[in-house]
N, C-alpha and C positions, 0 to 999 in steps of 0.2 A: 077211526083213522086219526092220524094224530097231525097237528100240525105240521110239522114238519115234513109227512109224507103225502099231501097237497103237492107242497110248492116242490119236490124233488120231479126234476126233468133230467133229462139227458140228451147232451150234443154228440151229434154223431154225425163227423166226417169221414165221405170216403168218395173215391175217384169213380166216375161216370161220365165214358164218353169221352175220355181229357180234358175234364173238368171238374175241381173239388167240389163236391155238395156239402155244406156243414147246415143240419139241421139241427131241432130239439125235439122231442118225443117224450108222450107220457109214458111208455113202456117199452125195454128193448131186454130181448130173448134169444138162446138160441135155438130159438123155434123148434118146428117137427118138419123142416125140408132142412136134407143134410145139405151142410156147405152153407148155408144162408145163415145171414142176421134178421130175424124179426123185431121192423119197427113198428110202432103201435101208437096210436094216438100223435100227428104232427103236430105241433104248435107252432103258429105263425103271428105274427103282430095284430093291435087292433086295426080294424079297417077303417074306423073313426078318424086316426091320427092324420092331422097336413101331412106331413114328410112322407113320401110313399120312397121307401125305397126298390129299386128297379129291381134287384135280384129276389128280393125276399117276393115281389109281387110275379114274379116267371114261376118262380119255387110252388107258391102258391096255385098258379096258373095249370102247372105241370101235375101238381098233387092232390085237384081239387076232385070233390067223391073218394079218393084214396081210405081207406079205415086202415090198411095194415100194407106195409108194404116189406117183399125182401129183397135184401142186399147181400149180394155173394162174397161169401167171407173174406174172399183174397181182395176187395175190392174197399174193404173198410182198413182206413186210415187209423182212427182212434174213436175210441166210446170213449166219455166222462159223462158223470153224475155229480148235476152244478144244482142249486141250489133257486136260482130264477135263470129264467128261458134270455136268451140274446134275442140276436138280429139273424135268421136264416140267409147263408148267402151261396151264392155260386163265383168259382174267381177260376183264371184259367191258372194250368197249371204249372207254375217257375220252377225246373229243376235244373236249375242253371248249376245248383250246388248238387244238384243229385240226390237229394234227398228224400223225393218219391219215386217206388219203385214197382209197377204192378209183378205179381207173377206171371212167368211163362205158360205155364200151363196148366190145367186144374189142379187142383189138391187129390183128388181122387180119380185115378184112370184105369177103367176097366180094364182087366186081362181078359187077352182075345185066347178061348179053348178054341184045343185043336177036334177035330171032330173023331 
Protein backbone atom coordinates (compact mmCIF):
# COMPACT_ATOMS: atom_id res chain seq x y z
CA UNK A 1 0.00 0.00 0.00
CA UNK A 2 1.40 3.03 -0.73
CA UNK A 3 1.67 6.04 1.20
CA UNK A 4 -0.36 8.06 0.14
CA UNK A 5 -3.33 5.59 0.38
CA UNK A 6 -2.94 5.46 4.32
CA UNK A 7 -3.62 8.87 4.74
CA UNK A 8 -6.62 9.15 2.03
CA UNK A 9 -10.10 9.70 4.02
CA UNK A 10 -13.10 11.01 2.94
CA UNK A 11 -15.59 13.64 4.42
CA UNK A 12 -18.81 12.94 4.03
CA UNK A 13 -21.76 15.30 4.83
CA UNK A 14 -25.26 14.79 4.69
CA UNK A 15 -28.53 15.81 6.36
CA UNK A 16 -30.03 13.62 9.41
CA UNK A 17 -32.90 14.39 11.36
CA UNK A 18 -32.34 18.51 10.40
CA UNK A 19 -29.18 18.23 11.09
CA UNK A 20 -25.82 18.29 8.89
CA UNK A 21 -23.56 15.39 9.95
CA UNK A 22 -19.99 16.00 8.20
CA UNK A 23 -17.86 13.01 8.93
CA UNK A 24 -14.56 11.28 7.69
CA UNK A 25 -14.28 7.55 6.66
CA UNK A 26 -11.79 5.13 5.65
CA UNK A 27 -14.04 3.84 2.95
CA UNK A 28 -17.22 4.95 1.20
CA UNK A 29 -19.12 2.85 -1.53
CA UNK A 30 -22.01 2.50 -3.18
CA UNK A 31 -22.59 -0.46 -1.37
CA UNK A 32 -25.04 -3.68 -2.08
CA UNK A 33 -28.34 -1.93 -0.53
CA UNK A 34 -29.81 0.15 -3.44
CA UNK A 35 -30.39 3.75 -2.63
CA UNK A 36 -27.70 3.84 0.25
CA UNK A 37 -24.00 5.24 0.65
CA UNK A 38 -21.68 2.73 2.38
CA UNK A 39 -19.58 4.27 5.08
CA UNK A 40 -16.84 2.26 6.46
CA UNK A 41 -14.38 2.70 8.89
CA UNK A 42 -15.27 6.31 10.93
CA UNK A 43 -12.43 8.44 12.04
CA UNK A 44 -12.78 10.55 14.95
CA UNK A 45 -10.11 12.51 16.88
CA UNK A 46 -7.68 11.39 19.50
CA UNK A 47 -9.23 11.03 22.80
CA UNK A 48 -6.01 12.03 24.40
CA UNK A 49 -6.33 15.71 23.34
CA UNK A 50 -7.42 18.62 26.16
CA UNK A 51 -9.80 20.29 23.74
CA UNK A 52 -12.74 18.01 23.51
CA UNK A 53 -14.96 19.23 21.09
CA UNK A 54 -18.84 18.71 21.95
CA UNK A 55 -20.13 17.70 18.49
CA UNK A 56 -17.32 15.53 17.31
CA UNK A 57 -17.65 13.76 21.09
CA UNK A 58 -22.02 13.21 20.53
CA UNK A 59 -20.66 11.92 16.79
CA UNK A 60 -18.69 9.68 18.57
CA UNK A 61 -21.19 8.82 21.24
CA UNK A 62 -23.79 8.16 18.57
CA UNK A 63 -21.45 5.96 16.28
CA UNK A 64 -19.71 4.07 18.89
CA UNK A 65 -19.53 -0.22 18.02
CA UNK A 66 -20.67 1.24 14.49
CA UNK A 67 -17.99 -0.80 11.71
CA UNK A 68 -20.14 0.40 8.61
CA UNK A 69 -22.81 2.39 8.62
CA UNK A 70 -25.74 3.52 5.51
CA UNK A 71 -26.77 6.67 4.37
CA UNK A 72 -29.76 7.06 2.05
CA UNK A 73 -28.52 8.51 -1.10
CA UNK A 74 -31.10 11.55 -1.24
CA UNK A 75 -29.75 12.35 2.25
CA UNK A 76 -25.97 12.78 1.30
CA UNK A 77 -24.91 16.42 0.84
CA UNK A 78 -21.36 15.82 -0.61
CA UNK A 79 -18.41 13.01 -0.64
CA UNK A 80 -14.73 14.50 -0.87
CA UNK A 81 -11.52 12.69 -0.83
CA UNK A 82 -9.07 14.93 1.43
CA UNK A 83 -5.99 13.88 2.05
CA UNK A 84 -5.95 14.19 6.31
CA UNK A 85 -9.17 13.67 8.38
CA UNK A 86 -10.77 17.22 10.13
CA UNK A 87 -12.93 17.69 13.07
CA UNK A 88 -16.26 15.61 12.72
CA UNK A 89 -19.20 17.92 13.50
CA UNK A 90 -22.98 18.30 13.68
CA UNK A 91 -24.45 21.97 13.07
CA UNK A 92 -28.19 22.58 12.60
CA UNK A 93 -29.25 23.27 9.45
CA UNK A 94 -29.14 27.45 7.91
CA UNK A 95 -31.16 27.43 4.75
CA UNK A 96 -31.89 30.77 5.10
CA UNK A 97 -30.37 31.10 1.43
CA UNK A 98 -32.08 27.80 0.41
CA UNK A 99 -29.37 26.04 -0.28
CA UNK A 100 -30.12 22.69 1.18
CA UNK A 101 -32.72 20.82 -0.10
CA UNK A 102 -33.90 17.15 0.92
CA UNK A 103 -35.99 15.14 -1.62
CA UNK A 104 -39.68 14.75 -1.52
CA UNK A 105 -39.85 11.46 -2.06
CA UNK A 106 -37.76 8.17 -2.63
CA UNK A 107 -35.77 7.86 -5.52
CA UNK A 108 -37.29 4.70 -6.33
CA UNK A 109 -41.32 4.01 -5.86
CA UNK A 110 -42.75 0.81 -6.39
CA UNK A 111 -45.52 0.44 -9.08
CA UNK A 112 -48.60 -0.91 -7.40
CA UNK A 113 -49.99 -4.20 -10.00
CA UNK A 114 -53.29 -4.40 -10.49
CA UNK A 115 -54.21 -7.91 -9.70
Amino acid sequence: MKTQDKKRAYRVIFVNEGRVYEVFARHVSHGTMFGFVEVEGLLFGEKRSVVVDPSEERLQTEFAGVERTYIPMHAVIRIDEVEKKGTSKIHAVDDKQGKIHQLSSPIYTPVKREP
